[in-house]
N, C-alpha and C positions, 0 to 999 in steps of 0.2 A: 533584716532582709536586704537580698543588694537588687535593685533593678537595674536592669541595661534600659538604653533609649528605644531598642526594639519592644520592650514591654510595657515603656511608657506611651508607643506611637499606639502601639494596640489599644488600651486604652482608652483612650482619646476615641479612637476608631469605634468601640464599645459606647462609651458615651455620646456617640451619633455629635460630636462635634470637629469633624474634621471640615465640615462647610464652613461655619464659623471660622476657623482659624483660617484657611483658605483666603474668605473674605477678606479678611486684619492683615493677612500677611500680601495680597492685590492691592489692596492700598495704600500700604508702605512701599511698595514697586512701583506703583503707581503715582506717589508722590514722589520718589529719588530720581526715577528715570522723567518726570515731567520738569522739573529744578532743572538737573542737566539741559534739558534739552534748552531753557530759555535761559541758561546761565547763574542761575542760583547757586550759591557755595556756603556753609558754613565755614566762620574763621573760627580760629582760636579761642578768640575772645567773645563771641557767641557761643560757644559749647560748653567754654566756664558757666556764664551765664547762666544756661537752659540746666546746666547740670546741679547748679547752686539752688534754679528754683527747684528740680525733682525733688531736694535735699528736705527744702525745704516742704512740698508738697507731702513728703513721706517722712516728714516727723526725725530726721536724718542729722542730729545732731553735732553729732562727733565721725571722727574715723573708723572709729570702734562700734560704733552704730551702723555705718552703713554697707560696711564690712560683713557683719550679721543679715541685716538686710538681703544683701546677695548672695551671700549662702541659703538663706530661707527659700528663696526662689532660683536658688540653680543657676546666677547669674554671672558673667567676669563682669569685669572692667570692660570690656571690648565691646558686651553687651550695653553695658550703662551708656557707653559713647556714643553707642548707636541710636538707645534712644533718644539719647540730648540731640543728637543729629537731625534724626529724625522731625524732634519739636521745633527746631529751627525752620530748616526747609517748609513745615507744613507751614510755620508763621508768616514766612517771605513769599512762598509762592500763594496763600493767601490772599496777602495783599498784593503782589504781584497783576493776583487776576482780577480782582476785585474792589481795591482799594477804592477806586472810581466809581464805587456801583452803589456805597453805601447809601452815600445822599440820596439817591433814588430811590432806594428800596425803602429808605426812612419814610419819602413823603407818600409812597404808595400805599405803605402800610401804616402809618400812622395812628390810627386808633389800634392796631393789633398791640403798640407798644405803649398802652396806656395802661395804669392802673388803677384801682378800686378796692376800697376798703367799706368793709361792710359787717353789720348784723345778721342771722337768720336763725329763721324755727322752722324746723322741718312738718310739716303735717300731712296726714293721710284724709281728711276731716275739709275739705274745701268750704263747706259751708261754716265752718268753725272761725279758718283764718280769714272769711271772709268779716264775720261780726268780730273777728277783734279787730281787726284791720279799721272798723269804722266806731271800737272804742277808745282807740290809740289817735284817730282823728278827734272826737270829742272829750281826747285827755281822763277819759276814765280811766285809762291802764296806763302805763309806761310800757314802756319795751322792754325794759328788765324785767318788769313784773311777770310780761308775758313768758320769756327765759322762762325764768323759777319755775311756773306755774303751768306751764304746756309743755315741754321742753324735754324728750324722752331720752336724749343723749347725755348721757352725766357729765363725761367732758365737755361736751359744748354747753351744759347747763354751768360746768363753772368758770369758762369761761366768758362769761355773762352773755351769749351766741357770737361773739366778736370770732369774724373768721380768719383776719387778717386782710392784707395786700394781696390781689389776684389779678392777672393779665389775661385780656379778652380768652386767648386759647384756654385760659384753663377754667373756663365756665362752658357746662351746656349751653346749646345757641338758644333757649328758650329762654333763658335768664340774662344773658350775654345781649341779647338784642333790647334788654330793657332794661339792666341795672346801667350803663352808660349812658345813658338818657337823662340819669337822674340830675335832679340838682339839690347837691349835698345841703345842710342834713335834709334828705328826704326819706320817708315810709312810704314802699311802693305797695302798689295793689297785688294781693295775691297772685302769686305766678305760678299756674299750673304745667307741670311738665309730665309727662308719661306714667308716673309713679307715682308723685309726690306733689305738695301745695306749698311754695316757699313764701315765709314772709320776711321779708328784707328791709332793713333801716340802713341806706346807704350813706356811710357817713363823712367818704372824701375821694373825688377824683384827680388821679393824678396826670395828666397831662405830659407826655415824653417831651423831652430836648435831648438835641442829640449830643450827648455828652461821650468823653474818653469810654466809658462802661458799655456802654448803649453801644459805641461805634463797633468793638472788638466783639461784641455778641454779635452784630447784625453780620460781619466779617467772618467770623465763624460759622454762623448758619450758612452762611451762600458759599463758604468752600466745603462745608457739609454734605448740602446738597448736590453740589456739582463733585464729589467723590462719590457718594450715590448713585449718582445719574452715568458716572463714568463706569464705573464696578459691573454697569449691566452691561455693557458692551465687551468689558472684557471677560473673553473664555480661559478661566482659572480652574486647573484641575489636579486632581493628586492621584497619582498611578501608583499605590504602594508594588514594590520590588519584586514580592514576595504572590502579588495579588494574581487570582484563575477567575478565570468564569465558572460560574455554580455548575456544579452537572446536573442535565438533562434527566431528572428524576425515575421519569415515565418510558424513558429507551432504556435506562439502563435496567431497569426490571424488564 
């Protein structure tokens, strides 16, 4: 079957995502014409660059790999350059507007970029994880024990409840406001949240510094934001060619 680009806009149209693309494509306008205006340029030798990491990002090995690649997605070269272009500018005008801001937002936020490594058993039974909680202090049980032996999640039963590394954001503020507190190794007191009774053996906090990692996340969220914040103000609309106003149902019967 052949389609034209009219039966792919349709589409698109059909799938109720032409807002979407609107949006994506506002702030790609939105970051080339803002680079211009304060003098931002991609060279040469930034566009190799950005283009070598896409390569890389997408698995892009050879010629003949990414050559397929852009065929699979309907792409030229003309296109590729543009997104390399694109990754630039976003990175420079970034920093551009923000470079300055990081240090601040580090110390403002500071516990948001801490993490936490922790145990847990989920329970529905409050008075349960409360008496293990006070056999776990009198070394009747372990905390594995508890795992095996309470523990309704099979994954997390064989992960012995280990949940990993977690950042303040990605815990409920019911749990969030007490597992930081802790001081590692500690077994906290049942933590009742809306649902559910956690019991938590926290067993390291990490403490942020603001390192190269840290810096370029914190630099990304704040030009995140601020394309966000900018996208609402600008009025982005798509007038298909082809587009009528519905007919008046009700007159025309």
């Amino acid at each position: 079957m052949l389609f034209s680009e009219a039966d792919i806009l349709q589409q698109v149209r059909l799938l109720r995502e032409v807002p979407m693309l609107i949006e994506a494509l506002a702030k790609r306008r939105l970051i080339e014409e803002t680079a211009q205006d304060v003098g931002l340029t991609a060279t040469t030798e930034e566009l190799q660059k950005a283009s070598d990491s896409l390569r890389i990002r997408h698995q892009l090995q050879s010629t003949d790999a990414t050559w397929r690649w852009l065929q699979k997605y309907y792409l030229s070269l003309d296109d590729f350059e543009a997104m390399a272009r694109v990754m630039v500018l976003s990175g420079k005008l970034a920093h551009h507007l923000f470079a300055d801001k990081v240090d601040l937002t580090f110390g403002q936020n500071y516990l948001d970029y801490s993490q936490v490594a922790f145990y847990e058993v989920i329970f529905r039974d409050y008075g349960l994880a409360m008496e293990l909680y006070y056999s776990l202090q009198e070394a009747e049980l372990t905390f594995s024990e508890v795992v095996a032996r309470y523990c309704q999640d099979r994954e997390n039963q064989r992960r012995g409840g280990y949940q990993g590394f977690w950042v303040r954001s990605q815990l409920i503020p019911e749990i969030a406001s007490v597992i930081f507190t802790a001081q590692p190794p500690e077994i906290l007191k049942p933590i009742k949240t809306p649902q559910h009774t956690h019991l938590v053996r926290v067993e390291e906090i990490v403490r942020p510094s603001l390192d190269k990692k840290l810096r370029q996340k914190i630099l990304a969220d704040l030009f995140s934001d601020w394309l966000a914040q900018q996208i609402k103000t600008v009025e982005a609309t798509f007038q298909p060619e082809t587009s009528q106003p519905p007919e008046d149902t009700a007159s025309a019967a």
